[in-house]
Backbone as a ProteinNet text record, in pm:
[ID]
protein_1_A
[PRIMARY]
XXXXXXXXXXXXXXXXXXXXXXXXXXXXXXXXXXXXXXXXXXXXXXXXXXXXXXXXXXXXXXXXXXXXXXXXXXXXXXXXXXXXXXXXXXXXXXXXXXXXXXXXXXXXXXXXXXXXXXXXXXXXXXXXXXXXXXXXXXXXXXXXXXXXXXXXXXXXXXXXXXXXXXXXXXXXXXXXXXXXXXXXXXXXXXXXXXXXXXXXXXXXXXXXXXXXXXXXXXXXXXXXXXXXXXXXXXXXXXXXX
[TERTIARY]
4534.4	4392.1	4348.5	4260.7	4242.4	4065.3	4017.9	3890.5	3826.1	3722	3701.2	3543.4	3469.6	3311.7	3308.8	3141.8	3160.1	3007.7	2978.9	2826.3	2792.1	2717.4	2668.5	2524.6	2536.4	2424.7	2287.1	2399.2	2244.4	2192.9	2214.1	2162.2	2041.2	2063.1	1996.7	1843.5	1781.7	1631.1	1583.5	1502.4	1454.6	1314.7	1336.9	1202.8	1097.2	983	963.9	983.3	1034.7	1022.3	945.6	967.2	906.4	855.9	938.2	935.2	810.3	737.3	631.6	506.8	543.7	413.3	385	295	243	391.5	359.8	442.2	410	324.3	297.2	298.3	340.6	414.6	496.6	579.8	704	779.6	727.1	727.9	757.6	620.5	635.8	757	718.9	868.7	1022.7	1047.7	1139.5	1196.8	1095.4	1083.5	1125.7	1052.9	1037.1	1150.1	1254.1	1359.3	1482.8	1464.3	1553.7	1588.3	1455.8	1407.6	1470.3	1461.6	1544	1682.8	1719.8	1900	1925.6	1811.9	1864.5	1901	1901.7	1972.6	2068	2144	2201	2160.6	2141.3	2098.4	2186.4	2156.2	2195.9	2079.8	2110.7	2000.9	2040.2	1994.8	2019.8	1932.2	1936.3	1859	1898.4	1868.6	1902.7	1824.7	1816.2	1779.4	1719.5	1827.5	1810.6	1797.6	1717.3	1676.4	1791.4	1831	1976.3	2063.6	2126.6	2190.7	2169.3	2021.1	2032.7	2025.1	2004.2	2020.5	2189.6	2246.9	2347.7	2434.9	2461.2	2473.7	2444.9	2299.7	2272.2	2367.3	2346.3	2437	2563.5	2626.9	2775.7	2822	2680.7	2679.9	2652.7	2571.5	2525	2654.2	2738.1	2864	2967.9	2932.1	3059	3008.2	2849.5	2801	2838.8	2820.8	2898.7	3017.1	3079.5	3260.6	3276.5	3234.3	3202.6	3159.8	3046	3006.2	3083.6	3147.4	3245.4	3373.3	3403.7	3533.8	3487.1	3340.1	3314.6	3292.4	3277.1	3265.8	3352	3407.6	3561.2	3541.9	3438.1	3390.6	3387.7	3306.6	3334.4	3485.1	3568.1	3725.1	3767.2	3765.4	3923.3	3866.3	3760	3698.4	3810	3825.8	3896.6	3807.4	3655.6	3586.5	3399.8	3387.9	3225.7	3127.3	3048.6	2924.8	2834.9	2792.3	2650.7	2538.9	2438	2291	2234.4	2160.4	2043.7	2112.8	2133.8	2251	2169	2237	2231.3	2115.8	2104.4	2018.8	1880.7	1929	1809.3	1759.9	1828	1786.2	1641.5	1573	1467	1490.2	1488.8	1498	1387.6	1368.6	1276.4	1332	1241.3	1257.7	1106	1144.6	1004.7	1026.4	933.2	969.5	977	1087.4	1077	1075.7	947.5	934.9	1039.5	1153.5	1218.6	1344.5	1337.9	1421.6	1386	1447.9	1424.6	1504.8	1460.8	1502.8	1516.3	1632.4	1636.4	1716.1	1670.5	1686.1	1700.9	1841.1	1865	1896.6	1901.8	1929.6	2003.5	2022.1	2038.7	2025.6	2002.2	1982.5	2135.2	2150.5	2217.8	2304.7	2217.6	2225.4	2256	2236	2268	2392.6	2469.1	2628.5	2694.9	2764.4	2783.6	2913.9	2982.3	3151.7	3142.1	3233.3	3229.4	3342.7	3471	3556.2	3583.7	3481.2	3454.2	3396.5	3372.8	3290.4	3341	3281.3	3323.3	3262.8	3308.8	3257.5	3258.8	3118.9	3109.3	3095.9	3200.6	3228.8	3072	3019.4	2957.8	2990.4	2932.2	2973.9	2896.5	2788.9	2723.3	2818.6	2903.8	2942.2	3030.5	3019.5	3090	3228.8	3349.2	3450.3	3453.6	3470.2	3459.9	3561.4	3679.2	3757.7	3826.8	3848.9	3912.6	4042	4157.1	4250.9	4324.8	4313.6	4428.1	4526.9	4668.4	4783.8	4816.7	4853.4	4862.3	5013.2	5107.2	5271.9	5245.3	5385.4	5401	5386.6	5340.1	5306.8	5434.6	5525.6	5635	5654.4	5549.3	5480	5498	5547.1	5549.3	5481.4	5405.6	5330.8	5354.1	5363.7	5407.1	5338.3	5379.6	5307.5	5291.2	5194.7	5153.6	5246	5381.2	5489.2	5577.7	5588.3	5665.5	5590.1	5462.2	5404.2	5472.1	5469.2	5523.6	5429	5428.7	5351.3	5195.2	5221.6	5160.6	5061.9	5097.9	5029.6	4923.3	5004	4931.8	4847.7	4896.3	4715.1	4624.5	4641.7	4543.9	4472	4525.3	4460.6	4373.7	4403.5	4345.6	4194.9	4225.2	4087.5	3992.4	4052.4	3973.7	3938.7	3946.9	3904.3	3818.4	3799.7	3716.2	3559.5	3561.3	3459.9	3340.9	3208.3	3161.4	2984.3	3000.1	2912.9	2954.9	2907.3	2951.4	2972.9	2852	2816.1	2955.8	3040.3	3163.4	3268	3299.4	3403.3	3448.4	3389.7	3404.1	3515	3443.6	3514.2	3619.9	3598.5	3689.2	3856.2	3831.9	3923.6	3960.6	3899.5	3932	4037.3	3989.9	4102.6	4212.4	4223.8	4329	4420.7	4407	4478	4489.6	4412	4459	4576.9	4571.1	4665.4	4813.4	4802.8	4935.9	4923.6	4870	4795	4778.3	4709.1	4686.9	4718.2	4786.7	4829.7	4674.7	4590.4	4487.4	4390	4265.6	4142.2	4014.7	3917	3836.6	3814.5	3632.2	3601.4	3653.3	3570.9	3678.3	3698.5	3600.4	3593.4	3680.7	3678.4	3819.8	3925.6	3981.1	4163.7	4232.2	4321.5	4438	4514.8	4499.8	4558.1	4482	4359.6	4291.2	4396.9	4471.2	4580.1	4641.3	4676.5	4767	4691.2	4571.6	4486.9	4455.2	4450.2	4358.8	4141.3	4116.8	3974.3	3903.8	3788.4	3691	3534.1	3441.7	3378	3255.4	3143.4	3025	2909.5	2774.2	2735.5	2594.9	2451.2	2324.4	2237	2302.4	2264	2339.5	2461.7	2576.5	2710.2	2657.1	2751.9	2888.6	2961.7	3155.4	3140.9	3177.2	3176.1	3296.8	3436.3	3523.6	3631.8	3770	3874.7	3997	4009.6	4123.9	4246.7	4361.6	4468.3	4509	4592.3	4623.7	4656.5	4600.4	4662	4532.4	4570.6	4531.3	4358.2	4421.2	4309	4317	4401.5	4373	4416.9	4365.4	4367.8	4353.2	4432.8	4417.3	4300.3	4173.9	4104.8	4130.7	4125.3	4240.7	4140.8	3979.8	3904.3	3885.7	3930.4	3891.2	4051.9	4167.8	4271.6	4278.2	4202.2	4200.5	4206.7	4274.7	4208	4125.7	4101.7	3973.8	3987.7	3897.9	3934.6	3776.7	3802.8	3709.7	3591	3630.1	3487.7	3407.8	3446.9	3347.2	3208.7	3277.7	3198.4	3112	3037.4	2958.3	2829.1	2809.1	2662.8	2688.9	2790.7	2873.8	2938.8	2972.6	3040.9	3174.8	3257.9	3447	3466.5	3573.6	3639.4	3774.6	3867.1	3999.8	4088.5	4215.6	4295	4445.5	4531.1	4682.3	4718.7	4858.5	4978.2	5064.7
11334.8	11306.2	11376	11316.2	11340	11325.4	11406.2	11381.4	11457.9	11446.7	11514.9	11518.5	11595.8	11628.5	11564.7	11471.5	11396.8	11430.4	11489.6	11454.8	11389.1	11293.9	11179.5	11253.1	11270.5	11362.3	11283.8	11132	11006.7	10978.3	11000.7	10942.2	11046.7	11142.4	11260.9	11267.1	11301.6	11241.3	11395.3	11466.6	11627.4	11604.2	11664.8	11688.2	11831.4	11831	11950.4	12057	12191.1	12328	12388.8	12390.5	12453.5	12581	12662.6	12798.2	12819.8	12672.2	12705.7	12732.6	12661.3	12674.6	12809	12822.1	12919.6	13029	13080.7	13137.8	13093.1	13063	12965.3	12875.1	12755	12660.1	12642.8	12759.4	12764.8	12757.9	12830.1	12940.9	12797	12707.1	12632.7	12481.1	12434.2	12382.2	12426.1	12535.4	12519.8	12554.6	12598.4	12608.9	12443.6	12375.1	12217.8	12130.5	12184.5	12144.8	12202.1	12350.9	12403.1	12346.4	12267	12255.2	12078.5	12001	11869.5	11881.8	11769.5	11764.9	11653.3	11615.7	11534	11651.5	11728.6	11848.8	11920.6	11924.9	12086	12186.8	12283.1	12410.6	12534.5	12615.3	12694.7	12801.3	12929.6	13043.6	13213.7	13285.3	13371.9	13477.7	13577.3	13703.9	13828.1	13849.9	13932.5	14012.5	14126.4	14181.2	14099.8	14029.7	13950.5	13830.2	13756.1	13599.2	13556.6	13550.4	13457	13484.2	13610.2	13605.7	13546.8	13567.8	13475.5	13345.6	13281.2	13130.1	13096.7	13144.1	13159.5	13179.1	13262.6	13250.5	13154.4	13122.8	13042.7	12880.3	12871.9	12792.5	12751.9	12862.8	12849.1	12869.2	12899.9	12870.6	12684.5	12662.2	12491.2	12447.3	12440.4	12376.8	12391.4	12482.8	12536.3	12446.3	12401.9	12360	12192.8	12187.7	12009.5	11991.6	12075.7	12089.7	12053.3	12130	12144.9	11960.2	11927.1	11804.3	11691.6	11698.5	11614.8	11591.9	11679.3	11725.2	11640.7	11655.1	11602.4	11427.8	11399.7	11209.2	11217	11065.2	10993.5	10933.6	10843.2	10765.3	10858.3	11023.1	11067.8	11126.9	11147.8	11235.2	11157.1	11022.1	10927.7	10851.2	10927.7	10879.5	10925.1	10822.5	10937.6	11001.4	10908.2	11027.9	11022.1	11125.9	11177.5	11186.2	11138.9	11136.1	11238.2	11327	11437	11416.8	11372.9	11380.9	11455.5	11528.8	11596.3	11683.2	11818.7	11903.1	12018.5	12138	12242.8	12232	12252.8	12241.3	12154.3	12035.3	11944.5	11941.9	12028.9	12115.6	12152.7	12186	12224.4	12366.6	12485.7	12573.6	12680.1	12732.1	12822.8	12936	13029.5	13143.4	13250.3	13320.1	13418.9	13552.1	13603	13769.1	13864.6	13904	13954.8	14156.1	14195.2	14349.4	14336.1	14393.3	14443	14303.3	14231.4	14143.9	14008.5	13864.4	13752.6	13681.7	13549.5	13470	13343.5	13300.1	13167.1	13051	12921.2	12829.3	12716	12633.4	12537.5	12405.8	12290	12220.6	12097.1	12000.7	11806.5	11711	11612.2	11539.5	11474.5	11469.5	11423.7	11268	11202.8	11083.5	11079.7	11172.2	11171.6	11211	11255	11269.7	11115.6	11039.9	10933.5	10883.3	10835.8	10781.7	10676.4	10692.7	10595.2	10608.3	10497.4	10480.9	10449.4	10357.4	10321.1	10398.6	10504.8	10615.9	10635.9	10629.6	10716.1	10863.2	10948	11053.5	11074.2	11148.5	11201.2	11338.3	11409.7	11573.4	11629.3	11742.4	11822.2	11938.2	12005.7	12162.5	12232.2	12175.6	12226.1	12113.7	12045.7	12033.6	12109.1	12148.7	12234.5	12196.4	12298.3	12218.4	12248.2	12141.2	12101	12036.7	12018	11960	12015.2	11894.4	11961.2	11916.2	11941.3	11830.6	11872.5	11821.6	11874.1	11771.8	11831.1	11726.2	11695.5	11620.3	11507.1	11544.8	11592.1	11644.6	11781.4	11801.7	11972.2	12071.9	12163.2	12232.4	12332.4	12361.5	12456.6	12520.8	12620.1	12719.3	12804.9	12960	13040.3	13124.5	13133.7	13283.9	13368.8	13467.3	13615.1	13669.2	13762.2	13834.3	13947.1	14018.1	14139	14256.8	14254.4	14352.3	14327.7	14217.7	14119.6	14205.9	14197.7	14253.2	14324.6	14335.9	14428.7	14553.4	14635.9	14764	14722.6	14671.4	14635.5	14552.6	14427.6	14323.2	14424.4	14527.3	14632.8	14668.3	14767.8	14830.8	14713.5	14579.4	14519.2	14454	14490.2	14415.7	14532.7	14667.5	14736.7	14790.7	14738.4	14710	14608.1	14515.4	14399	14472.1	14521.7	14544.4	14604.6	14731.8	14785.8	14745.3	14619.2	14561.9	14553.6	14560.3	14538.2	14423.4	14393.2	14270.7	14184.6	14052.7	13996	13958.8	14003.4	14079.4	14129.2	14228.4	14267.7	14203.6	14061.6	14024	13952.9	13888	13831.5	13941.5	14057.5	14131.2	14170.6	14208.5	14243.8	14160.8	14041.2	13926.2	13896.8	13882.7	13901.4	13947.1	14117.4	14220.5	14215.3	14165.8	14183.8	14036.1	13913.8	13851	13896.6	13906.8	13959.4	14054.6	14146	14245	14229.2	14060.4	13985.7	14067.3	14136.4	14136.5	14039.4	13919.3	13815.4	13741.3	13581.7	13484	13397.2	13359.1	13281.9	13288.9	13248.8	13276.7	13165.4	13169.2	12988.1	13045.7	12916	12943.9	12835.9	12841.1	12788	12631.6	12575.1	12433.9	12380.4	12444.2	12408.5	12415.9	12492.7	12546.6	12421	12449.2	12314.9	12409.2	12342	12398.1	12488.3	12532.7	12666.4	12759.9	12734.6	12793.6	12863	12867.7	12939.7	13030.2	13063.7	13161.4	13269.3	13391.6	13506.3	13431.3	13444.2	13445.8	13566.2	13552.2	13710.5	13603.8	13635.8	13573.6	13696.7	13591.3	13690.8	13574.4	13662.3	13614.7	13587.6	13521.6	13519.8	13627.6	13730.8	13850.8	13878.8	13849.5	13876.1	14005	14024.8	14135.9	14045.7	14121.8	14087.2	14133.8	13995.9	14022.7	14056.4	13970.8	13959	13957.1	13998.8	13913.1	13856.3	13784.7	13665.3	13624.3	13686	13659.6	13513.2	13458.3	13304.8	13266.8	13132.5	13104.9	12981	12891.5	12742.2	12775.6	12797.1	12795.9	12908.3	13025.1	13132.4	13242.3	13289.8	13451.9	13565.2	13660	13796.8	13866	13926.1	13942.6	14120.1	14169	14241.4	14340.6	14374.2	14461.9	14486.5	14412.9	14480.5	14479.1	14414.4	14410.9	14321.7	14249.8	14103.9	13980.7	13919.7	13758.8	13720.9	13559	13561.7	13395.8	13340.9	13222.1	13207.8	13091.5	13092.4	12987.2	12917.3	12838.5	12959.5	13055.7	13161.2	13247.9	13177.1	13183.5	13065.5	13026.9	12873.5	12965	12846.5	12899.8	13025.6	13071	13159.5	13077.5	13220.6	13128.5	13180.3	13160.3	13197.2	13199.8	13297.5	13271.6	13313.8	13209.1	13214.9	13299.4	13389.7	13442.8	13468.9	13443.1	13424.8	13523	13596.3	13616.7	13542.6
8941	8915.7	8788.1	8702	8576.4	8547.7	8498.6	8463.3	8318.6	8322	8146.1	8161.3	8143.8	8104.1	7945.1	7928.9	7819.2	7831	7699.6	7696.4	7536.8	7595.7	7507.2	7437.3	7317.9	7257.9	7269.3	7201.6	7167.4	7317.9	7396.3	7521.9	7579.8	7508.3	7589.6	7532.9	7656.2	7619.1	7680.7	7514.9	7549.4	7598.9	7759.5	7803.9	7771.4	7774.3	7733.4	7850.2	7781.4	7805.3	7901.3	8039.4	8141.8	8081.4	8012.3	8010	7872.6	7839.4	7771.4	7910.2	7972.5	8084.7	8152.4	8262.9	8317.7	8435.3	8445.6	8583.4	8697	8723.2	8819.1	8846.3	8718.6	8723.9	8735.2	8623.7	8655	8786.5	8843.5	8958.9	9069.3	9041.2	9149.6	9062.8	8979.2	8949.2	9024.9	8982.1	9018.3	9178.3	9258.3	9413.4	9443	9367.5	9370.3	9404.8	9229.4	9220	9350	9396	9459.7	9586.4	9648.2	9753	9748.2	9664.3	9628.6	9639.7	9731.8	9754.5	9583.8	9465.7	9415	9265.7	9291.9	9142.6	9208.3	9147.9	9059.8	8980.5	9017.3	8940.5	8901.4	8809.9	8742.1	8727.5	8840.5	8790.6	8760.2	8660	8661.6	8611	8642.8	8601.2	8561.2	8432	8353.2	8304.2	8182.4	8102.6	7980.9	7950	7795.1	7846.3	7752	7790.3	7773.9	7629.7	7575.5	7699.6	7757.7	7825.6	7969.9	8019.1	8138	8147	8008.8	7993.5	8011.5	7922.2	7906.3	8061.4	8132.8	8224.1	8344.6	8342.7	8403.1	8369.8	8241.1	8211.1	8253.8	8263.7	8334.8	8487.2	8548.2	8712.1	8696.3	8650.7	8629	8599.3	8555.5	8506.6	8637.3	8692.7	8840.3	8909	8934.5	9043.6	9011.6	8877.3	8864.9	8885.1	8838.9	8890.8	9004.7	9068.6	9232.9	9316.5	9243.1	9291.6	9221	9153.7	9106.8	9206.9	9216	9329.7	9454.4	9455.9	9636.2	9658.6	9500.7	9498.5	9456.3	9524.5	9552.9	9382.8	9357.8	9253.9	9118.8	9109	9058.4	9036.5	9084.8	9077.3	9045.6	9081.3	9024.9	8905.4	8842.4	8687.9	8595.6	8484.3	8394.7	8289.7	8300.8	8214.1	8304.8	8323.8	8373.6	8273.4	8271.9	8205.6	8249.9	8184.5	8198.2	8132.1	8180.4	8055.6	8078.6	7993.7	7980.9	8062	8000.4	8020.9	7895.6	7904.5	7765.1	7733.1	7587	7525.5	7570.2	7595.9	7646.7	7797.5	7908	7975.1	7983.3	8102.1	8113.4	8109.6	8044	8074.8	8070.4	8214.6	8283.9	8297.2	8183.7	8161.4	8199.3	8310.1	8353.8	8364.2	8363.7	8339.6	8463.8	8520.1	8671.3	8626.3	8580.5	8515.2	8409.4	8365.7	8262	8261.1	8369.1	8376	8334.5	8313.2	8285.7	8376.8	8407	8517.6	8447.2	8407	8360.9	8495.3	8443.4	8551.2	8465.4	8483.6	8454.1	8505.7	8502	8597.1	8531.5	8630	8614.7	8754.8	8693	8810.5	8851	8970.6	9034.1	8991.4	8954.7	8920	8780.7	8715.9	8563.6	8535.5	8656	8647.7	8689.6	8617.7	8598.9	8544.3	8639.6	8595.6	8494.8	8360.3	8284.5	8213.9	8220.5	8186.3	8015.8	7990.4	7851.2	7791.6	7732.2	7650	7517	7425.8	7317	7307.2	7279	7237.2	7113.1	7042.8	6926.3	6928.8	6842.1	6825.4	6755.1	6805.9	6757.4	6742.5	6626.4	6683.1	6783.4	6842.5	6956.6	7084.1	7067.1	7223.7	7276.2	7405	7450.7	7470.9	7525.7	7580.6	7701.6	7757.3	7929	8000	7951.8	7935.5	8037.6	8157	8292.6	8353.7	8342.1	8370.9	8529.5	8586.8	8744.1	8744.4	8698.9	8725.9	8855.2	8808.7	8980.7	9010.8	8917.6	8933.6	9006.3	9087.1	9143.7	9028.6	9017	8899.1	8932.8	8790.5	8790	8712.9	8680	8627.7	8699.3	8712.8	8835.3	8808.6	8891.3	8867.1	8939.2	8868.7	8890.5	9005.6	9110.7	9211.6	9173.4	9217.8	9163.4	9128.1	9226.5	9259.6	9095	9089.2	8953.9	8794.6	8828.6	8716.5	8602.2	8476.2	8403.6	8400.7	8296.3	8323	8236.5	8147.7	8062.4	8094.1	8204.6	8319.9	8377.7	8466	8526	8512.8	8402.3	8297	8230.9	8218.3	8168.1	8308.6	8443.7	8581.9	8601.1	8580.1	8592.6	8521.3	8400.8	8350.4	8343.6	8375.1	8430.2	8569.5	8624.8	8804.5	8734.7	8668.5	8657.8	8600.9	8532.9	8489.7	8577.5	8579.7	8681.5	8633.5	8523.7	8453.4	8362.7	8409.9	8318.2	8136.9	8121.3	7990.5	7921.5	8018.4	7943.5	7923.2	7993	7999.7	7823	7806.1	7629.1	7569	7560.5	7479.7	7485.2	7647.5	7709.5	7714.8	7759.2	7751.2	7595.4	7520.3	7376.5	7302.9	7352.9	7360.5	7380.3	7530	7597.6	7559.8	7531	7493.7	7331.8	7217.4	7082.5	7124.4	7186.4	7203.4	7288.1	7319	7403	7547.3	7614.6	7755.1	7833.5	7786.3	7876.5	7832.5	7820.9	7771.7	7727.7	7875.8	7826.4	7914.7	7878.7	7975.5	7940.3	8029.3	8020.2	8151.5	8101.3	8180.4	8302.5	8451.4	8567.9	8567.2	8484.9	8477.6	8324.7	8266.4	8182.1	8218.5	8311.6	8350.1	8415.3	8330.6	8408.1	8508.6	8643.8	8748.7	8749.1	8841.4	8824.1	8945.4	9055	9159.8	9089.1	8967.8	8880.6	8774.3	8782.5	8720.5	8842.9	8788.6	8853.6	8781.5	8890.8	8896.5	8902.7	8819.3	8801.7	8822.3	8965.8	9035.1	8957	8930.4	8901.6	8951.3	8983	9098.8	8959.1	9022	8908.8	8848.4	8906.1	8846.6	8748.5	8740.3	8638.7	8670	8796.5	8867.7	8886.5	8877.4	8929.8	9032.7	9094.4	9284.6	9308.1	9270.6	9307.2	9222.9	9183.4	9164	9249.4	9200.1	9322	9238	9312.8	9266.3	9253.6	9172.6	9205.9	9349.7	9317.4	9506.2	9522.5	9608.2	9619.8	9741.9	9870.8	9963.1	10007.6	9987.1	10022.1	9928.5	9888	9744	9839.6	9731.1	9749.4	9660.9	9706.9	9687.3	9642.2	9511.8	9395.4	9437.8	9419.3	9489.6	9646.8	9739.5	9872.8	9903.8	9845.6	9900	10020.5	10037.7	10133.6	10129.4	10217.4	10231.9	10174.5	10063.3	10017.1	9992.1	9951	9854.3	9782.5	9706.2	9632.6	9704.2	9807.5	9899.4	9919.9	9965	9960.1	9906.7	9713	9609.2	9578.5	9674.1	9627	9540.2	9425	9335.6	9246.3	9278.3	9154.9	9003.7	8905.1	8825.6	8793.4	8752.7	8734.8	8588.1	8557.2	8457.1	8520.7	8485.2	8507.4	8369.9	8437	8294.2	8341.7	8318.1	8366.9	8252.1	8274.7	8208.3	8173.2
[MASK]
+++++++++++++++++++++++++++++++++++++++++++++++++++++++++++++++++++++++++++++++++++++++++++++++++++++++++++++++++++++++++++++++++++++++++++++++++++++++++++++++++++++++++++++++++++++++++++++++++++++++++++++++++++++++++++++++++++++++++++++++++

């Protein structure tokens, strides 16, 4: 099964900016939207605006992943259509004391199978680009015991992370420095079973990491049983050796 995130720039029709309105509009907007089985949302709360948009952003992308996976019509697309997405997004931004609360969304219906598409490259489109081979994957990944030393000390500083805020750099690092082979976020990874996962929740806290593994992970902070159904409304970044 094969699929691909496509967003059509010309199609996208900018509504205006919740986050010009009142807090009390806001406020009730998006109670509105939460409360509708016809969206998907993306929310988060932060310090910095950019960053809780931003974030928010990449819970909104898990949650389409997610609803893609669950239509038959959507999965056996070879290409998905998203409108009014990012940028053209409603995005609701309010001030919770020292913190900001951004909220993003789409409609349901604006996720849309379409075989015939062209896409046009921007440098604002993202890559979304999701492939799950339909072959046995024979790639092995390493168990923790297998590790080299080097594997080691770079799992070990990843555990220690505890916002998301740090990971960029962090991951950066550690692949420039041949540490990690590769990292993306969870809706790009081919084969995500074969990535370690680092789970951060709309606050931007690291809940979790999860060793590779299909329906059931080793959960690298409590040393348990885990998987990732667990993490619904979260967002992932996957990173292998």
């Amino acid at each position: 099964m094969k699929y691909v995130f496509c967003f059509l720039w010309s199609l996208l029709i900018a509504f205006p900016c919740i986050a010009q309105t009142s807090n009390a509009e806001a406020k009730a907007q998006i109670n509105k939207i939460k409360k509708s089985s016809s969206y998907l949302y993306g929310e988060a709360t932060l310090a910095s605006t950019e960053d809780a948009i931003k974030l928010a952003n990449e819970i909104l992308r898990e949650e389409i992943d997610a609803w893609i996976q669950e239509k038959k019509k959507l999965r056996e697309s070879n290409n998905v259509v998203i409108k009014n997405i990012n940028e053209v997004s409603q995005q609701m931004t309010l001030p919770r004391g020292n913190m900001h609360r951004a909220f993003v969304y789409v409609k349901k219906s604006d996720i849309i199978p379409s075989d015939n598409v062209t896409v046009v490259a921007t440098e604002n489109t993202p890559n979304n680009s999701h492939t799950e081979a339909s072959t046995p994957n024979t790639n092995k990944v390493p168990s923790k015991s297998e590790l080299t030393s080097t594997q080691e000390t770079a799992l070990e500083i990843i555990l220690k992370l505890t916002d998301f805020n740090q990971l960029k750099d962090c991951l950066t690092s550690l692949k420039r420095e041949g540490k990690i082979k590769e990292y993306g976020k969870y809706s790009s990874l081919t084969q995500p079973a074969n990535y370690y996962l680092i789970i951060y929740n709309r606050q931007g806290i690291i809940e979790a990491v999860l060793a590779p593994g299909k329906d059931t992970r080793t959960n690298l902070k409590t040393k348990g049983t885990d998987s990732i159904s667990n993490y619904k409304g979260r967002g992932a970044i996957g990173f292998k050796f």
